[in-house]
C-alpha positions in Angstrom: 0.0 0.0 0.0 1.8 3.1 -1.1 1.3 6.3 1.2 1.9 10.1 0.9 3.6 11.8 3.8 3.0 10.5 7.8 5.2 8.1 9.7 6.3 4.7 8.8 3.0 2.7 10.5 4.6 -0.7 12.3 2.9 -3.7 13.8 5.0 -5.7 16.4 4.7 -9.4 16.4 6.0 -11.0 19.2 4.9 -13.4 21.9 7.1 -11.7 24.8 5.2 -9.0 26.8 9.1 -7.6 27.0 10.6 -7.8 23.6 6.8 -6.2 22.3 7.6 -3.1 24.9 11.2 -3.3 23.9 11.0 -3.0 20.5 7.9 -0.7 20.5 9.9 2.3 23.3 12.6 1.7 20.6 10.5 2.8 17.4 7.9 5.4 19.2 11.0 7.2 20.1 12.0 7.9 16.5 9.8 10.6 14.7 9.7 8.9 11.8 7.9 6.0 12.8 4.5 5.0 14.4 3.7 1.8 16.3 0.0 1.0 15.6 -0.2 -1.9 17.2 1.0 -5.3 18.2 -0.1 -8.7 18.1 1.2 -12.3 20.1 0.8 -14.6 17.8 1.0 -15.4 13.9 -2.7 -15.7 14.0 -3.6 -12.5 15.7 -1.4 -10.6 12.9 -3.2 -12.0 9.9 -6.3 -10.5 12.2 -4.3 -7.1 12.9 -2.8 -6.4 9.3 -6.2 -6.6 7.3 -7.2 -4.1 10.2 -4.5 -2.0 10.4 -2.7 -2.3 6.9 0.8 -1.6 8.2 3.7 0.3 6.0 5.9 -2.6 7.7 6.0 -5.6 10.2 8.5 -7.1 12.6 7.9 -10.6 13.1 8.6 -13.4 16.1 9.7 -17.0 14.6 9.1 -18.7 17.7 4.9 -18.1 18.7 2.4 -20.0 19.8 -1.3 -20.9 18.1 0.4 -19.4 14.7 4.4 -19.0 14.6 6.3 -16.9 12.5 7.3 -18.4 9.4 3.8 -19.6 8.9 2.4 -16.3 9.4 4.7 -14.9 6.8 3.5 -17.4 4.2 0.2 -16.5 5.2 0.4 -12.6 4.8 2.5 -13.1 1.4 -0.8 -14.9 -0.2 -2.8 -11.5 1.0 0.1 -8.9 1.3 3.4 -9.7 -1.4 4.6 -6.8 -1.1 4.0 -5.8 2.7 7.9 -5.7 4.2 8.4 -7.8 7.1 11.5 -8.1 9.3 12.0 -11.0 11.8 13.5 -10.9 14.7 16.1 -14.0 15.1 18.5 -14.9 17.8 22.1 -15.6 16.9 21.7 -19.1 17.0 21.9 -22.7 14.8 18.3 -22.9 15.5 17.9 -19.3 15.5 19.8 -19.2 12.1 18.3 -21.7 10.3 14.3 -20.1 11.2 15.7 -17.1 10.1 16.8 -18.6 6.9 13.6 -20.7 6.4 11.2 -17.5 7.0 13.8 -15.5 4.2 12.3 -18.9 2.1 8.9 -18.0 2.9 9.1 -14.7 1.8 10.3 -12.8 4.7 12.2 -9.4 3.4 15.1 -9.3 6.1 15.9 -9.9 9.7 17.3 -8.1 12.6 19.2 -10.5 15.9 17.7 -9.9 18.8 19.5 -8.7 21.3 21.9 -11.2 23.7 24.0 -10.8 26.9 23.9 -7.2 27.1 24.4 -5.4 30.4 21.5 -3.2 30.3 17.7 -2.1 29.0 19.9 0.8 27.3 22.0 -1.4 25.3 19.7 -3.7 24.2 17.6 -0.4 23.1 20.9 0.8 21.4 21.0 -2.6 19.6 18.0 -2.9 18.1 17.9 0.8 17.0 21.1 0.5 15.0 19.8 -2.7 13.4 16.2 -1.9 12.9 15.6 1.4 12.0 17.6 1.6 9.3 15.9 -1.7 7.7 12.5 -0.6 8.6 13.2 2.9 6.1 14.5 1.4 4.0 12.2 -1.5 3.3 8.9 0.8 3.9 10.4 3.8 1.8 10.8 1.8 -1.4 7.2 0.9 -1.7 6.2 4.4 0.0 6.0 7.8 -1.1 6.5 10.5 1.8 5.7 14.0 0.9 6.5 14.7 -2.9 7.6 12.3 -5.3 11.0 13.4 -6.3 12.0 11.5 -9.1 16.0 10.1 -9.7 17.8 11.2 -11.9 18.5 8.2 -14.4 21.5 6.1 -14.4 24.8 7.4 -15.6 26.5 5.9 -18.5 29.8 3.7 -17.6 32.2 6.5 -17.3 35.1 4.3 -18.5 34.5 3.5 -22.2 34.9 -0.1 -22.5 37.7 -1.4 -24.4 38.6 -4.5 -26.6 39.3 -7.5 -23.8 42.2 -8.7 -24.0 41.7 -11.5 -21.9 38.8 -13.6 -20.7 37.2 -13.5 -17.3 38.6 -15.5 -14.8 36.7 -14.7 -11.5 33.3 -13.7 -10.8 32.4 -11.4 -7.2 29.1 -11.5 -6.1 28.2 -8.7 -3.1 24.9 -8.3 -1.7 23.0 -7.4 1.4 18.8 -6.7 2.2 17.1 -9.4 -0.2 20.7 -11.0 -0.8 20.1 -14.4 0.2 16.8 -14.7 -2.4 18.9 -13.3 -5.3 21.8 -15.5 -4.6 19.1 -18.7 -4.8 17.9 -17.2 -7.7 21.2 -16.5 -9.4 23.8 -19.4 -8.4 21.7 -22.8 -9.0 21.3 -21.4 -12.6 25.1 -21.4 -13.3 26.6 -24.7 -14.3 29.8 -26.4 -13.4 31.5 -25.7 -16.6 31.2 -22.4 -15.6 35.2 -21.8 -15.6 35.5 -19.4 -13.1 35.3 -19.6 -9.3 33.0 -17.4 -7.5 33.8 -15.2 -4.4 30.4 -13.5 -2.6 29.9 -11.1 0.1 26.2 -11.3 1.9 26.2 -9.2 5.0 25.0 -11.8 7.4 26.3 -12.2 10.9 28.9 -15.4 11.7 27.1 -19.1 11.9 24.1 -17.5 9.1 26.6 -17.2 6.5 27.4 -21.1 7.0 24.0 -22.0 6.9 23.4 -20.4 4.0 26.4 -21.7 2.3 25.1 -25.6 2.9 21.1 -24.6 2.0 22.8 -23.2 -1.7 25.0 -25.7 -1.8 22.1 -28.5 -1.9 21.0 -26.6 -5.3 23.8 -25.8 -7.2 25.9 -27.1 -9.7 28.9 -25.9 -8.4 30.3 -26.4 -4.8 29.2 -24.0 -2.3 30.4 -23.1 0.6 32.2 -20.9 3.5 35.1 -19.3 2.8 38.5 -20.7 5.0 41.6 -18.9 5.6 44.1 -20.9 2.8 41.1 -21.7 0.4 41.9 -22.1 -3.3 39.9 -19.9 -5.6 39.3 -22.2 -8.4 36.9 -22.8 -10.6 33.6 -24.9 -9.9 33.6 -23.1 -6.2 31.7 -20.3 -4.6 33.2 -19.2 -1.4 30.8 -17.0 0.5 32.8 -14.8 2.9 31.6 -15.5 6.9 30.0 -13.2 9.0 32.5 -11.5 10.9 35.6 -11.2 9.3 36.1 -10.3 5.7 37.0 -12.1 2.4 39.8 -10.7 0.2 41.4 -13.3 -2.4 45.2 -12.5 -2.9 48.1 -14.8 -5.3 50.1 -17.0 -3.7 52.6 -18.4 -6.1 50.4 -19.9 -9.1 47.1 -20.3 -7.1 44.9 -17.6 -5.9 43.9 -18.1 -2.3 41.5 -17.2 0.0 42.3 -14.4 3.3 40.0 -13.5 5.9 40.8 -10.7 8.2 39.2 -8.7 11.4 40.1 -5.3 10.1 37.5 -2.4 10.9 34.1 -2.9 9.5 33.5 -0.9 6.2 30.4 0.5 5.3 29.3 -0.4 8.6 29.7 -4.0 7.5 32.1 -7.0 7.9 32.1 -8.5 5.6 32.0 -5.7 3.3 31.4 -5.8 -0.1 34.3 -3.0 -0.7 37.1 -5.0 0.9 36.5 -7.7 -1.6 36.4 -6.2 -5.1 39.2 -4.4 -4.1 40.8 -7.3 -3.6 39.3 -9.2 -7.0 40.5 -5.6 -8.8 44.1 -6.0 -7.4 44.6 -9.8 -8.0 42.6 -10.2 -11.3 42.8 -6.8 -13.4 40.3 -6.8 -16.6 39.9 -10.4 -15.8 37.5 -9.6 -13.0 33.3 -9.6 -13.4 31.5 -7.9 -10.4 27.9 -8.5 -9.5 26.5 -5.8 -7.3 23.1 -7.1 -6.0 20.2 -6.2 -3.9 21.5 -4.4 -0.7 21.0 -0.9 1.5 23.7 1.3 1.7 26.7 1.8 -0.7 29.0 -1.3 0.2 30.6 -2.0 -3.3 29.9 1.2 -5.0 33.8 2.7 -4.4 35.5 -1.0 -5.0 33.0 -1.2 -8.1 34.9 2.0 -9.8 38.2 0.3 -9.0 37.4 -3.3 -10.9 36.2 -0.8 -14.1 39.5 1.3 -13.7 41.2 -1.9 -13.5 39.7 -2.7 -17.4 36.8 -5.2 -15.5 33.2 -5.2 -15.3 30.2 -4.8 -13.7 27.1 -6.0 -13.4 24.2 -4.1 -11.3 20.8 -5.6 -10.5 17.9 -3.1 -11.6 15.7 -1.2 -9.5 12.3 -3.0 -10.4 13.5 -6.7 -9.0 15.7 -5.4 -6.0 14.1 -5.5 -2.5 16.3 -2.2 -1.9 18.1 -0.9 -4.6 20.8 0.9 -2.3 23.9 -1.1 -3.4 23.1 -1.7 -7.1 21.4 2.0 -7.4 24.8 3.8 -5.7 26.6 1.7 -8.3 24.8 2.6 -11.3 24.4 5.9 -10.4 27.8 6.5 -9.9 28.4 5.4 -14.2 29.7 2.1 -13.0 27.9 -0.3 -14.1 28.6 -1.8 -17.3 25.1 -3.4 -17.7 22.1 -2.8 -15.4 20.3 -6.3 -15.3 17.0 -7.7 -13.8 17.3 -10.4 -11.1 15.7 -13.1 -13.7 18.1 -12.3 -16.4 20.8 -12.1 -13.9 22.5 -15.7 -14.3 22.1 -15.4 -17.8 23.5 -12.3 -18.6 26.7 -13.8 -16.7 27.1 -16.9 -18.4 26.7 -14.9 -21.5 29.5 -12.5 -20.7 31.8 -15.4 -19.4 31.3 -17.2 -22.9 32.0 -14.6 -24.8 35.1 -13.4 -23.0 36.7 -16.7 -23.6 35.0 -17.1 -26.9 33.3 -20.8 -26.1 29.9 -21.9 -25.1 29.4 -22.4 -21.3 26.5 -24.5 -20.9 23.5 -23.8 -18.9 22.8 -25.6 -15.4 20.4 -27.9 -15.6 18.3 -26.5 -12.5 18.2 -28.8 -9.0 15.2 -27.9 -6.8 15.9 -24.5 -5.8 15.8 -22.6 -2.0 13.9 -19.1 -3.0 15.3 -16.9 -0.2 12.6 -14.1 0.9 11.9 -10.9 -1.7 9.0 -9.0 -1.8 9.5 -7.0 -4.9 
């Protein structure tokens, strides 16, 4: 439902009388945003959105009567486009309900807050992690005061060249709506695709992992987390873990994997950033990046150094991201070499692959596939 001015109109969705108070002081203190109600189960919120009709919702997984992930599949039958934000703990079990409500159709998540010291902190916590989502989610699919149209994407500001050499890495970065594109994207490349695959998802550490193993179930190529000392080779897609982030550097003849705890960038670690500057450094015009759906700018500076570099890249359009933060702060900036929707995505790579190394790469054929939450 698409609104014209007022404050960003939230239903909480939690079984705990203390997270519901939490998370509601949290939001009524920021002027943007209005609580209009709460609910305690899955069940109850089905009730409370056809009332309401919420600009966004943050959503429980664990409920009785109705829990989360069912309500989810629930309200996208009635409401595809409504975002919705769960609240997971930063646990296996925690992790993989997260990751199954992301199937369901879930637009992102937030960790709920764990051995803090204080009310304040655990305030401070979801604050830093909410918010943020909750306008970003709400203001794509809202319109607050007057429209103000963007301008429209810049042309690549580095004329491209003749290549003189074919691709021989592909770097994936993505955040909000991530974990659905890369489901959507990465089952449909094959395992002739002849270069390895390094990705960036900002997901916190044990989620990354668990992601890793779901894609790897329906893929054609070997998916997993990235380990200090891993060869980058083709056939694998190392996805960098939560926590630390993923550069790929040469070491003798191979090109291995690093993972380091320097500061966050971006706000993010991993960060998107770290690793195409990497990918630029180590592969040169041989490097394809793939900016994907995300909020923020993670990958948009790193992106300018893979084009300078004589490389590529690829940026998802506006229409199928969930936010198009990342891929718009890319193509706005003139460096994106293509501008590509999320079903044309795996295509358009293959395509560019084959042609750089002037022979056919064949098309995956397509295991049963893990769709990973969107609500575009």
């Amino acid at each position: 439902m698409i609104r014209t001015g007022g404050r960003i109109r939230v239903l909480i969705v939690d079984d705990s009388v203390v997270i519901r108070r939490l998370v509601s002081d949290v939001l009524a203190a920021d002027p943007s945003v209005e609580v209009v109600g709460t609910a305690n189960n899955g069940r109850m919120a089905l009730d409370r959105v056809a009332e309401l009709k919420p600009d966004a919702v943050t959503m429980d997984v664990e409920m009785p009567v109705m829990d989360g992930i069912q309500a989810v599949r629930a309200l996208r039958r009635t409401n595809p486009r409504l975002p919705i934000v769960m609240f997971s703990t930063l646990t296996e079990r925690g992790g993989a309900a997260t990751l199954d409500a992301l199937a369901a159709g879930a637009s992102d998540y937030v960790t709920k807050p764990s051995n803090v010291g204080s009310i304040t902190e655990s305030q401070q916590s979801i604050r830093d992690q909410l918010i943020p989502k909750l306008k970003a989610l709400a203001g794509a699919r809202r319109v607050i005061g007057a429209p103000v149209p963007l301008p429209p994407p810049a042309p690549p500001k580095v004329p491209r060249k003749a290549r003189s050499q074919p691709f021989s890495v592909l770097a994936i970065g993505c955040s909000t709506g991530g974990p659905d594109a890369l489901a959507r994207v990465l089952p449909l490349l094959p395992a002739d695709l002849g270069v390895p695959v390094v990705v960036v998802q900002h997901m916190p550490p044990l989620f990354t992992r668990l992601l890793a193993q779901r894609l790897d179930g329906s893929c054609a190529l070997s998916v997993s987390e990235a380990q200090a000392g891993d060869t980058v080779t083709a056939g694998r897609v190392l996805i960098a873990p939560g926590g630390q982030h993923l550069e790929v550097h040469r070491s003798g003849v191979s090109v291995v994997a690093r993972l380091t705890d320097a500061p966050p960038e971006n706000f993010c670690r991993p960060a998107v950033d770290v690793l195409f500057r990497s990918v630029a450094r180590v592969y040169g015009e041989r490097a394809l990046g793939v900016v994907l759906t995300g909020m923020g700018r993670d990958g948009e500076k790193s992106s300018r150094e893979i084009r300078d570099g004589g490389g590529e890249v690829f940026a998802q359009d506006e229409a199928s991201s969930v936010v198009w933060g990342m891929p718009g702060a890319v193509a706005q900036a003139g460096q994106a070499d293509r501008i590509v929707p999320l079903d044309r995505m795996a295509s358009e790579i293959i395509a560019a692959l084959s042609a750089s190394a002037g022979r056919a790469v064949t098309r995956s054929p397509v295991r049963p596939s893990l769709t990973l939450g969107g609500t575009r």
